[in-house]
C-alpha positions as CSV (number, residue, x, y, z in Angstrom):
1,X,-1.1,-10.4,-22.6
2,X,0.9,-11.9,-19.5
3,X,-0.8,-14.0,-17.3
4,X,-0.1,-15.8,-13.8
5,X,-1.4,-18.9,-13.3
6,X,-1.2,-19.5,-9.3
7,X,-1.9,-23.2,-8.5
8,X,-2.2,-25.4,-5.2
9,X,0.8,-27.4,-6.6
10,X,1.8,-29.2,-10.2
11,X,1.6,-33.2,-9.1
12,X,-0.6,-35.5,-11.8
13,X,-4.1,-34.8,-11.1
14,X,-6.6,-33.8,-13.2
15,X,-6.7,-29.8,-12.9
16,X,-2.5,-30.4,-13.5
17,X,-3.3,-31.6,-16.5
18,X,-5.7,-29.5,-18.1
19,X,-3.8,-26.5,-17.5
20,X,-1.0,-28.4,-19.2
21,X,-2.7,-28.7,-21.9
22,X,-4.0,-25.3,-22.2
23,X,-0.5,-23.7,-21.9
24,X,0.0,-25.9,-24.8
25,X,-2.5,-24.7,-27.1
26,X,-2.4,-21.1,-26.8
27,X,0.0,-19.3,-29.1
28,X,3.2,-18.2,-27.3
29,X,3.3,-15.4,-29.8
30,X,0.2,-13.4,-28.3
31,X,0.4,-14.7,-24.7
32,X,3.1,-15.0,-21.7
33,X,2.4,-17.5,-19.0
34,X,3.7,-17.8,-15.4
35,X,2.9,-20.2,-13.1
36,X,3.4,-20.3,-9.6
37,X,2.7,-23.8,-7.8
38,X,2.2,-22.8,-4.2
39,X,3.8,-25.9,-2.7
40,X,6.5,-27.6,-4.4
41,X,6.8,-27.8,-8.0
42,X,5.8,-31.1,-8.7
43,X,5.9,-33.5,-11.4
44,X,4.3,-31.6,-14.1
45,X,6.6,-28.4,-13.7
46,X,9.0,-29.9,-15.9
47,X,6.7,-30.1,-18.6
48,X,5.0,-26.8,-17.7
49,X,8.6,-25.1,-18.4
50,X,9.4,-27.6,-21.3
51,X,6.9,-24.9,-23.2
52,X,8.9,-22.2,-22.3
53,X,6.5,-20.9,-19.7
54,X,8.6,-20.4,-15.8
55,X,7.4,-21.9,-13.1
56,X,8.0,-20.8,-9.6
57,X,7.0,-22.5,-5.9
58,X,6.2,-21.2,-2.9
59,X,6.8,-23.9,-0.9
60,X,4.2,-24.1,1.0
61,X,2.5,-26.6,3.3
62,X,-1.3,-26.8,4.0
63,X,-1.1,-26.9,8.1
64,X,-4.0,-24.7,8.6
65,X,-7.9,-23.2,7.4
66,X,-5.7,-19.7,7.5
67,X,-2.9,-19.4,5.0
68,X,0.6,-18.3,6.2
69,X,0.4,-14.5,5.8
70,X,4.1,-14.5,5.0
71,X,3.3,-16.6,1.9
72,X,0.8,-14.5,0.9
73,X,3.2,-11.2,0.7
74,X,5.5,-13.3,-1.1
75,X,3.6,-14.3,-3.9
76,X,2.3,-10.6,-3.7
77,X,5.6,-9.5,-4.1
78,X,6.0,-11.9,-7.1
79,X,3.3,-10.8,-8.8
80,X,4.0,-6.6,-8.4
81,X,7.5,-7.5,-10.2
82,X,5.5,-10.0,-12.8
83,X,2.6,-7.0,-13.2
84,X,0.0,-9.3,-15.2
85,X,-2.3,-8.0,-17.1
86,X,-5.2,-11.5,-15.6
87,X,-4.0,-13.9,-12.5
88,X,-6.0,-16.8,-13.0
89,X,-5.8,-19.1,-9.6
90,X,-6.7,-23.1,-9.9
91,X,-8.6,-24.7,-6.9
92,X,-9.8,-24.1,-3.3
93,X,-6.4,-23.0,-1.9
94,X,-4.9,-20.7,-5.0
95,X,-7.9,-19.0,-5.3
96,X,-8.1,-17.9,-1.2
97,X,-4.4,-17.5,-1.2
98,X,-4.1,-16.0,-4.7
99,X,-6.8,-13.9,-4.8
100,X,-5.4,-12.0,-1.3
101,X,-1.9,-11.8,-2.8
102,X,-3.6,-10.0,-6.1
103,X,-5.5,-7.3,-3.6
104,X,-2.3,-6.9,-1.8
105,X,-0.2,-6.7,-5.4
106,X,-2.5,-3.2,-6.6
107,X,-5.4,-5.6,-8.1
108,X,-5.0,-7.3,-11.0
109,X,-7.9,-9.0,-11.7
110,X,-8.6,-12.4,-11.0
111,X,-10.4,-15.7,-12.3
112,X,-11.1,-18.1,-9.9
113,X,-11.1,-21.6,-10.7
114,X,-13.4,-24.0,-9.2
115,X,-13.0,-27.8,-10.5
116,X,-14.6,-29.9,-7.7
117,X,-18.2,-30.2,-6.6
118,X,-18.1,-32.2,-3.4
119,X,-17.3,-30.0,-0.7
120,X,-18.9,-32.2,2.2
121,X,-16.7,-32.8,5.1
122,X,-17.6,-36.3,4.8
123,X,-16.1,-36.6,1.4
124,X,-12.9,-34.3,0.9
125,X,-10.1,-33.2,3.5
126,X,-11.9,-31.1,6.6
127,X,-9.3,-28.3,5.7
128,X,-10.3,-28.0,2.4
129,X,-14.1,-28.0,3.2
130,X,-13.6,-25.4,5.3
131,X,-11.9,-23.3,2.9
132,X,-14.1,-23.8,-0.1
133,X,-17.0,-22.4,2.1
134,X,-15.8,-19.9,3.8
135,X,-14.2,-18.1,0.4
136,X,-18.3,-17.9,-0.9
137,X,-18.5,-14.7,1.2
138,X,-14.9,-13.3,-0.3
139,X,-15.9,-14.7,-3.9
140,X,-18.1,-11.3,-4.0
141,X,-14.7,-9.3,-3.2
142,X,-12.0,-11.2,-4.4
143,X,-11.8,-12.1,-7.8
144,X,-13.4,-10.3,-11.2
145,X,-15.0,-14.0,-12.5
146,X,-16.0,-17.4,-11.0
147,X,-14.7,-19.8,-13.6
148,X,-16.0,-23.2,-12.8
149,X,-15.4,-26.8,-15.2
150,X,-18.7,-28.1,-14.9
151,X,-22.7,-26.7,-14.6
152,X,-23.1,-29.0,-11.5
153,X,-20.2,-27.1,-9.6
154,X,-21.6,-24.2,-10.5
155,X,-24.8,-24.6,-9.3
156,X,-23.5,-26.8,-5.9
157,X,-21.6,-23.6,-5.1
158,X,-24.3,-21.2,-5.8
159,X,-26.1,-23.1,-2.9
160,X,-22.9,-22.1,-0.8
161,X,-23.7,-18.8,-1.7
162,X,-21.0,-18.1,-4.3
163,X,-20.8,-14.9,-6.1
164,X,-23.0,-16.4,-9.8
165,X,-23.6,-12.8,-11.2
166,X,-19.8,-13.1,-12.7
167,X,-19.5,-16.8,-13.0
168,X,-19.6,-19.3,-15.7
169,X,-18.6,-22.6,-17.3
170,X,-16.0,-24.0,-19.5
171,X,-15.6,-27.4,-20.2
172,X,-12.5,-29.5,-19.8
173,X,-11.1,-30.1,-23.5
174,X,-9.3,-33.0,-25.2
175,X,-7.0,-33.2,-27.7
176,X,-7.5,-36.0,-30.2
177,X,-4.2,-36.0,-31.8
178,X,-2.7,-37.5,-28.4
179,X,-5.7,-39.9,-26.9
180,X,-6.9,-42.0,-29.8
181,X,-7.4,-45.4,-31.1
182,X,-4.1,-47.3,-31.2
183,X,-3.7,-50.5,-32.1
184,X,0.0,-50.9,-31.1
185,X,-0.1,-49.3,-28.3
186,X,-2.7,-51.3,-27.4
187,X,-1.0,-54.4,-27.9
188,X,1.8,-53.3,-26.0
189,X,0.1,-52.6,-22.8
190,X,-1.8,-56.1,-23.3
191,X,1.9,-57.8,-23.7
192,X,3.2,-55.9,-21.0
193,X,0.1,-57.2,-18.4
194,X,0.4,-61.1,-20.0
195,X,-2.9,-60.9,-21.5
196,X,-4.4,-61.9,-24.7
197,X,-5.7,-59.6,-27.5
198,X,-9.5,-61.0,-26.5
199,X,-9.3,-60.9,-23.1
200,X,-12.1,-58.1,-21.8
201,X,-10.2,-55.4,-19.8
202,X,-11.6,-53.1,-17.7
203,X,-10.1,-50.0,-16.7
204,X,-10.3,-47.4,-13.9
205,X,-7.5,-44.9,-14.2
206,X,-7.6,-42.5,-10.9
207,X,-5.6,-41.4,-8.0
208,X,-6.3,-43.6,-4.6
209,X,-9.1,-40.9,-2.9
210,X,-11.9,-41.0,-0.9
211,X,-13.7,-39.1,-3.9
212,X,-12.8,-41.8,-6.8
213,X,-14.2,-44.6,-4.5
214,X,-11.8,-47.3,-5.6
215,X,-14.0,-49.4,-3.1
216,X,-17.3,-50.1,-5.1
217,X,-15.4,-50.2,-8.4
218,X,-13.6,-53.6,-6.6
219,X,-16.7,-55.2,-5.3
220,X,-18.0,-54.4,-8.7
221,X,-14.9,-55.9,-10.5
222,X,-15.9,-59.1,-8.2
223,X,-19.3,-59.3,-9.3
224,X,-18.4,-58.9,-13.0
225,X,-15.6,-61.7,-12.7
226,X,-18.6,-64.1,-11.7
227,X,-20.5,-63.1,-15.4
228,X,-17.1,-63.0,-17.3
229,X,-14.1,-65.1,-15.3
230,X,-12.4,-64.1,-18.0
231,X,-11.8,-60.3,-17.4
232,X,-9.4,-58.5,-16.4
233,X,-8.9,-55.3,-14.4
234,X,-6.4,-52.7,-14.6
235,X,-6.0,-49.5,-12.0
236,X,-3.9,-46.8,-12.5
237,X,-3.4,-43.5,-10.9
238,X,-1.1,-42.3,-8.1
239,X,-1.1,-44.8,-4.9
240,X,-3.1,-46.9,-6.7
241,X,-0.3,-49.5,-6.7
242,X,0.7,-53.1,-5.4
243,X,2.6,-51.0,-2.1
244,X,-1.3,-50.1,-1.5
245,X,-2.1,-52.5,1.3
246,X,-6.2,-51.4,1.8
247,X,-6.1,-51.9,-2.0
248,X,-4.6,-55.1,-1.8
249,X,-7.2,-56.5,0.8
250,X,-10.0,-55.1,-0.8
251,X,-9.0,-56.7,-4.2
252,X,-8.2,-60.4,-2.4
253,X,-11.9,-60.0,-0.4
254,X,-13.4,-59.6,-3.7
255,X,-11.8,-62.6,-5.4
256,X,-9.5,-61.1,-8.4
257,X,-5.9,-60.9,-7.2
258,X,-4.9,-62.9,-10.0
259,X,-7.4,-60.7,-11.9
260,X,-6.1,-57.2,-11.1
261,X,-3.4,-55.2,-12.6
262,X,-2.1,-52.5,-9.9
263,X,0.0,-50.0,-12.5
264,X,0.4,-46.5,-10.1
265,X,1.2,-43.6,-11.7
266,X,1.5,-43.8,-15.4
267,X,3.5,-41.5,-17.9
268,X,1.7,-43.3,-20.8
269,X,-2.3,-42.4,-20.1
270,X,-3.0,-42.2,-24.2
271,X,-1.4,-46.3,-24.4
272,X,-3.6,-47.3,-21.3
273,X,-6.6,-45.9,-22.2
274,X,-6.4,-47.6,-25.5
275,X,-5.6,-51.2,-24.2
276,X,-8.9,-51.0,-22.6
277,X,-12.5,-52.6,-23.8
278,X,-14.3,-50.6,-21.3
279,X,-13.4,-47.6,-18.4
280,X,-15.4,-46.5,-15.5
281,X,-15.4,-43.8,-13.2
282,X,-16.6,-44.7,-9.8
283,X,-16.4,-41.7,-8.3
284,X,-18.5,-40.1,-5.7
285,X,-17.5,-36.5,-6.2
286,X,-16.6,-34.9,-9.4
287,X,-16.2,-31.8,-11.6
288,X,-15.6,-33.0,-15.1
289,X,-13.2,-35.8,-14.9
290,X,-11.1,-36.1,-17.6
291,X,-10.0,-39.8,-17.7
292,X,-13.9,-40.3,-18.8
293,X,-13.2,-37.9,-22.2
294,X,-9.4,-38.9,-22.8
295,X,-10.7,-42.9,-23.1
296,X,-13.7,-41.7,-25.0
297,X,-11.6,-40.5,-27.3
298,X,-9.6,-43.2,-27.6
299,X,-12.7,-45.1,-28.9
300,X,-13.4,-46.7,-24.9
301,X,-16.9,-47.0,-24.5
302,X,-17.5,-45.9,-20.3
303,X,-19.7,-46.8,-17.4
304,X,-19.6,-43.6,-15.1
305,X,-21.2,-42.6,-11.4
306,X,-24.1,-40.0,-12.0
307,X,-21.7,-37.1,-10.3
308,X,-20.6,-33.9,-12.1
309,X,-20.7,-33.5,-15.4
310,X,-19.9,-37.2,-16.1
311,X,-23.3,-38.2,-17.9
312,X,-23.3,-35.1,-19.7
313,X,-20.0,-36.2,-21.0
314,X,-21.1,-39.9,-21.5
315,X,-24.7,-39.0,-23.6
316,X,-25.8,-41.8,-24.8
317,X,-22.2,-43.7,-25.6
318,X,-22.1,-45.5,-22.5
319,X,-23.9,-45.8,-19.3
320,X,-24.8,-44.1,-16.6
321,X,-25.6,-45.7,-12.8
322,X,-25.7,-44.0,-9.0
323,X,-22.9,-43.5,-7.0
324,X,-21.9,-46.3,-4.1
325,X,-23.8,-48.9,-6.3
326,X,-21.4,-51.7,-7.0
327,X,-24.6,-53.8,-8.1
328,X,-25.6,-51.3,-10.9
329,X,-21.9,-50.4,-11.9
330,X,-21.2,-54.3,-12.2
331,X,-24.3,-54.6,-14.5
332,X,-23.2,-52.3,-17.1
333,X,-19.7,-53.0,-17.1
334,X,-21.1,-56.5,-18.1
335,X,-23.7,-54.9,-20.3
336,X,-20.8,-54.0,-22.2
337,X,-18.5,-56.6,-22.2
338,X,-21.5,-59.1,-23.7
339,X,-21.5,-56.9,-26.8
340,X,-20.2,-58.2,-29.9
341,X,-16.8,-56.7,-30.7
342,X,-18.3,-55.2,-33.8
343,X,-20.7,-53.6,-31.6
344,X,-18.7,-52.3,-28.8
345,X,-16.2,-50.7,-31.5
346,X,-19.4,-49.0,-33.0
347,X,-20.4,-47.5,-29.2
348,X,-16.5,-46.7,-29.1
349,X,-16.4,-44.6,-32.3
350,X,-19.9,-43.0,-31.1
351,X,-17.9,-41.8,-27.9
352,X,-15.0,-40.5,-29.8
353,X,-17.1,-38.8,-32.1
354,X,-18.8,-36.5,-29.1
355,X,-15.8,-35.9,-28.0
356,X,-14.4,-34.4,-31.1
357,X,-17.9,-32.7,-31.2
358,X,-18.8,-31.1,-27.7
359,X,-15.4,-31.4,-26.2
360,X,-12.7,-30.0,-28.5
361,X,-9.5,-28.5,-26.6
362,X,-9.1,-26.3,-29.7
363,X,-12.7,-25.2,-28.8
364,X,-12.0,-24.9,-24.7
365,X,-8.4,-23.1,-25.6
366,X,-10.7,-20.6,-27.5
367,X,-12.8,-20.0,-24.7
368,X,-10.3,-19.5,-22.4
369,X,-9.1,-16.7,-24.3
370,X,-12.4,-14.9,-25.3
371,X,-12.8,-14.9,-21.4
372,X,-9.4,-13.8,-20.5
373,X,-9.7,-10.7,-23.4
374,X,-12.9,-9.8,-21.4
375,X,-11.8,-9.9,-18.3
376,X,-8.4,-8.1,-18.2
377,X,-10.2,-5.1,-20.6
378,X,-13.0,-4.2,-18.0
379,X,-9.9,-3.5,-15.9
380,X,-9.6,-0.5,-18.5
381,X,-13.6,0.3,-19.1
């Protein structure tokens, strides 16, 4: 079966990664991949085409609500000399611009995918509100499915009025061969930072966005240094770095400069995630964030905003707290640090275990393909 991927772009971020990971785990025997990025390339192209799957770019930059039409006869052109069997689109801006080029192309069907659930102008990029809402009316002419990572998303755009008669869910996977417990790893990280085997380190591992909220996770970080002084608090993720000047302020106004390790962007998520004794998401919008599952696994008890699919992810091996509630998120994050370390590795082997359980990628990768055999044989029915 060959299939297109088309993709906003291929930098580290979340969606990037799980479609890494699912060209990965399907069998290169029974399946040829393409992906198109439709702005540059991006860091993760190299290791897109490192599994023998091209990658091409469009080059494209996001200047308007309306994409460049010339763009969208390109990639149509692209995809008449690539005739796949399925084009599956990633995001907001692949799906609009994909989904045309596909019409345009003689109509291979498509599989929109939606991974956020915040679409309020407040919270994400006016551009791409605008877009996620005004494709509900061509989600009933565009594409053959409505592929969405999380129930909440689902439901959020069905309120947008969304096409939900061809729509469903499938859950972000993770492999537990690469994020798991690792003592050395571990140990390197805490050598690398200056810190001590026992000292408590708290982790929030995201990209500097509106949407992640690196704000309340700070002023909770200073509230927690109050109970524990001797915490620590590491932040990772792109622009989430020492050059990050509003970071920088907001960390000195809460009292833990000398408390805060500013990393950026990370090739070495598995190490990070298992130097840590606890990791939060603070976000206010999500779909189903993976740095929650990948330091689950890695037996990393978490503290997570009630947004998306986090809690459902979470169950009962962490906690739970509203967004924008530096108070609440502060008290759990302390909750957990007062445990015994006998008792916080037993709520970190609880969270690995649903992991393996509910959240497989062998069991997502399977999915996938059960969906993508469905889709691409109505085409023939």
């Amino acid at each position: 079966m060959k299939i297109v991927y088309v993709i906003n772009g291929l930098d580290i971020g979340g969606a990037e990664t799980m479609l890494l990971r699912l060209l990965s785990q399907c069998d290169p025997r029974h399946y040829d991949f393409e992906v198109i990025s439709l702005t540059d390339p991006g860091d993760i192209a190299n290791d897109v085409r490192a599994l023998k799957v091209p990658v091409r770019a469009l080059g494209m930059r996001w200047e308007a609500v309306i994409p460049n039409p010339a763009a969208v006869f390109r990639l149509a052109g692209w995809l008449r000399q690539s005739r796949p069997d399925l084009v599956q689109t990633w995001m907001y801006h692949a799906n609009l611009v994909g989904g045309l080029a596909a019409k345009l192309a003689g109509g291979p069907p498509v599989i929109w995918g939606i991974r956020q659930t915040n679409v309020d102008l407040a919270s994400v990029r006016r551009r791409t509100s605008l877009i996620a809402k005004g494709a509900a009316l061509l989600s009933k002419i565009l594409p053959a499915y409505v592929l969405y990572n999380s129930h909440v998303s689902r439901r959020a755009h069905a309120v947008l009025g969304y096409a939900d008669d061809r729509a469903g869910v499938i859950a972000n996977g993770f492999d537990l061969e690469v994020f798991k417990p690792d003592t050395a790893a571990r140990g390197a990280v805490r050598r690398e930072l200056g810190l001590d085997e026992g000292t408590p380190l708290v982790g929030l591992i995201a990209r500097y966005d509106p949407q992640k909220d690196h704000a309340t996770f700070i002023a909770a970080a200073g509230l927690v240094h109050g109970q524990h002084p001797e915490a620590h608090f590491l932040l990772a993720g792109l622009d989430a770095d020492t050059e990050n000047s509003a970071l920088a302020t907001a960390i000195a106004e809460a009292g833990i400069t000398s408390h805060c390790h500013l990393l950026g962007h990370r090739n070495d998520m598995p190490a990070l995630m298992a130097s840590l004794d606890t990791a939060c998401s603070s976000s206010i919008g999500e779909g189903f964030p993976n740095t929650v599952g990948e330091a689950m696994a890695c037996d990393v008890p978490c503290v997570v905003t009630d947004v998306g699919e986090s809690a459902l992810i979470v169950g009962h091996t962490g906690h739970v707290v509203p967004p924008r509630n530096p108070k609440a998120l502060a008290e759990k994050i302390a909750a957990i640090l007062s445990l015994t370390a006998d008792a916080r590795r037993t709520l970190g082997q609880s969270a690995r275990t649903r992991i393996g359980t509910k959240f497989s990628l062998d069991a997502t990768a399977e999915t996938y393909q059960e969906l993508w055999h469905v889709i691409a044989n109505s085409r023939n029915t």
